[in-house]
Structures are given as structure tokens and as C-alpha cells.
C-alpha positions as CSV (number, residue, x, y, z in Angstrom):
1,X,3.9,15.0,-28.0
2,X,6.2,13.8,-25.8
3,X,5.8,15.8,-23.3
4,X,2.2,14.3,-23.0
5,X,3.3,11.1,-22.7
6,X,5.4,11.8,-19.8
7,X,2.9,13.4,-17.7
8,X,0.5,11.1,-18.3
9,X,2.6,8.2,-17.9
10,X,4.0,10.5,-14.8
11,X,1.0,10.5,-13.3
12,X,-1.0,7.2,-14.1
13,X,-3.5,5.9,-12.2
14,X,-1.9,3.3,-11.3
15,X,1.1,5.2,-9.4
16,X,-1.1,7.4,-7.9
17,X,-2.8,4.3,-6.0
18,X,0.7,3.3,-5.2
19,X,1.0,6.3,-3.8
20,X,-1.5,6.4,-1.7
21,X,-1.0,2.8,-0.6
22,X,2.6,4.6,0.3
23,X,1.1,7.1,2.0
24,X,-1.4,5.2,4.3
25,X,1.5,2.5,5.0
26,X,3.2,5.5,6.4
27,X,0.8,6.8,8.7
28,X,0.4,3.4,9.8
29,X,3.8,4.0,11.2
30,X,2.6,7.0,13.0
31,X,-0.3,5.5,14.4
32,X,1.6,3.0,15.6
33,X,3.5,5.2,18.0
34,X,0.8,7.2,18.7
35,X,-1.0,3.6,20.0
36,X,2.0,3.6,22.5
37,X,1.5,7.1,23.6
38,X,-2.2,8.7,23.2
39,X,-5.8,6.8,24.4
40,X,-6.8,8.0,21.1
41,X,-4.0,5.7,18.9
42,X,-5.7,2.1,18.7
43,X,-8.7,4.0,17.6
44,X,-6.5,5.5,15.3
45,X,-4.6,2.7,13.9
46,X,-7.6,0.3,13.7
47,X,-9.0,2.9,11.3
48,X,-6.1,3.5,9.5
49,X,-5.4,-0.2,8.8
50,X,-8.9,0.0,7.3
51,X,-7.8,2.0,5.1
52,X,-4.4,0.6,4.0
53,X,-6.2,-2.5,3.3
54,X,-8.4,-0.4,0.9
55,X,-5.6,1.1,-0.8
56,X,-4.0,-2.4,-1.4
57,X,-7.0,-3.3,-3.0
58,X,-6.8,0.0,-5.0
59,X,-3.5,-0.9,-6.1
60,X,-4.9,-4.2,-7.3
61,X,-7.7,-2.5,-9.3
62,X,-5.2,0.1,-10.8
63,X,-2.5,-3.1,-11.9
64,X,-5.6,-4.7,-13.5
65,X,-6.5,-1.8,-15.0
66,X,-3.0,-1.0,-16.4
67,X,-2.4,-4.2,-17.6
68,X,-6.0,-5.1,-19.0
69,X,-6.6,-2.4,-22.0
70,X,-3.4,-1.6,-23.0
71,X,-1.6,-5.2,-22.7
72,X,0.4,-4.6,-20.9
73,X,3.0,-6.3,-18.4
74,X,1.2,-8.5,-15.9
75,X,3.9,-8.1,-13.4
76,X,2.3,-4.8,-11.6
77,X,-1.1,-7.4,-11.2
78,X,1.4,-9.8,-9.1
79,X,3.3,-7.2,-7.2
80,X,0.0,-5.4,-6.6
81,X,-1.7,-9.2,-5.5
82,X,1.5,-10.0,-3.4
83,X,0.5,-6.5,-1.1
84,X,-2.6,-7.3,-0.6
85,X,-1.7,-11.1,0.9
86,X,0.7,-9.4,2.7
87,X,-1.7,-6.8,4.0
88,X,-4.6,-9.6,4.7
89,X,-1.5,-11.0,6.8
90,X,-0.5,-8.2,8.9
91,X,-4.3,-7.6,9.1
92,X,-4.5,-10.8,11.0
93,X,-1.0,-10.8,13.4
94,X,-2.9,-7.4,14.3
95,X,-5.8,-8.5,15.6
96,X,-3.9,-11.5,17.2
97,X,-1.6,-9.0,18.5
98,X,1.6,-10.2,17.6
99,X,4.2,-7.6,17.1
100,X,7.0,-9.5,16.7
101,X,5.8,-10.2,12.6
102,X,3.6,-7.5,12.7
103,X,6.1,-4.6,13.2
104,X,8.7,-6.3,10.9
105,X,6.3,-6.8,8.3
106,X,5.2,-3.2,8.1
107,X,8.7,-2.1,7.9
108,X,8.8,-4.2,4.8
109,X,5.7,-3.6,3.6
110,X,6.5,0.3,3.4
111,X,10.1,-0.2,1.7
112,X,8.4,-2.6,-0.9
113,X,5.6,0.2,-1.5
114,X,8.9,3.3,-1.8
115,X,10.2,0.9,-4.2
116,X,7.6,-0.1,-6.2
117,X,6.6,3.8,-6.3
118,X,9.8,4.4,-7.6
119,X,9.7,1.9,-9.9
120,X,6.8,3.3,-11.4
């Protein structure tokens, strides 16, 4: 029985979408440097931060979720709420291209997601 409980717990929805959010932070990185290098990257990394900004909203569905039916904590709903302001901001010092914050921020953003994944 406990055994169950572990792996489900191991493997809850909500991780997984922290995962992912992980994840797509990651090959943000990656398309970052591939935007310096290859015609292809901005192309690339415009896509990509589609996506990461879909799997922050993920994360916020999968916090609700968590917290909602089984009562929960309510701190994965403000953790999973702070990364999607944070995303809407690097979002927007994207498209007004300023890497300065927007380099520094996804550094941040991608140690905050390892440790909330590890948290979890």
C-alpha cells in the first residue's frame, strides 16, 4: 500500500507539469544560443517561449488542481502563479528586446523550476 502511494505521489500530475515547465525553460536556453548562431533560432525561440508560457499555465492548472480536491496546501497555487508573472514578464523584455533582465531572469526562472521540481 505504500508502495502505491509513492508512485503516485512520485509521479503526480502536478510534478509532471513542473517538469515539463523544467524542461521547456531549458530549451529556452538552447534556443537562446542557437538565436546567436543559426538563421533558424529566433524562429526557434519565439516558438519555444510559446510554449513555456503554456507550460506555466499548466503548472497553474496542475497547483489548482492539487490543492482544490484534496485540500490541500495552497502554496504550489502561489509558487505556480508567481511563474507565470514571471513568465508574462520575460515574455514582454523579449519582445522589447532587452537582454539585460531577460537573460538574468531566465537563469532564475530555470533554478526556481529545478528547485521547485525537487521540491515536489
Amino acid at each position: 500500500m505504500a508502495t502505491q502511494v509513492t508512485a503516485q505521489r512520485r509521479f503526480s500530475f502536478l510534478r509532471v507539469a513542473i517538469a515539463l515547465q523544467t524542461l521547456t525553460i531549458f530549451l529556452q536556453a538552447v534556443s537562446a544560443g542557437l538565436l546567436l548562431t543559426a538563421s533558424y533560432g529566433e524562429t526557434l525561440h519565439s516558438a519555444g517561449a510559446r510554449v513555456m508560457y503554456g507550460a506555466s499555465m499548466l503548472y497553474v492548472f496542475a497547483a489548482v488542481l492539487a490543492w482544490k480536491p484534496g485540500g490541500g496546501p495552497l502554496t504550489p497555487v502561489w509558487h505556480a502563479t508567481g511563474f507565470l508573472v514571471l513568465a508574462s514578464v520575460q515574455v514582454v523584455l523579449g519582445i522589447a528586446h532587452v537582454p539585460s533582465v531577460h537573460l538574468p531572469l531566465g537563469v532564475l526562472m530555470f533554478g526556481l523550476s529545478v528547485l521547485a521540481l525537487v521540491r515536489r
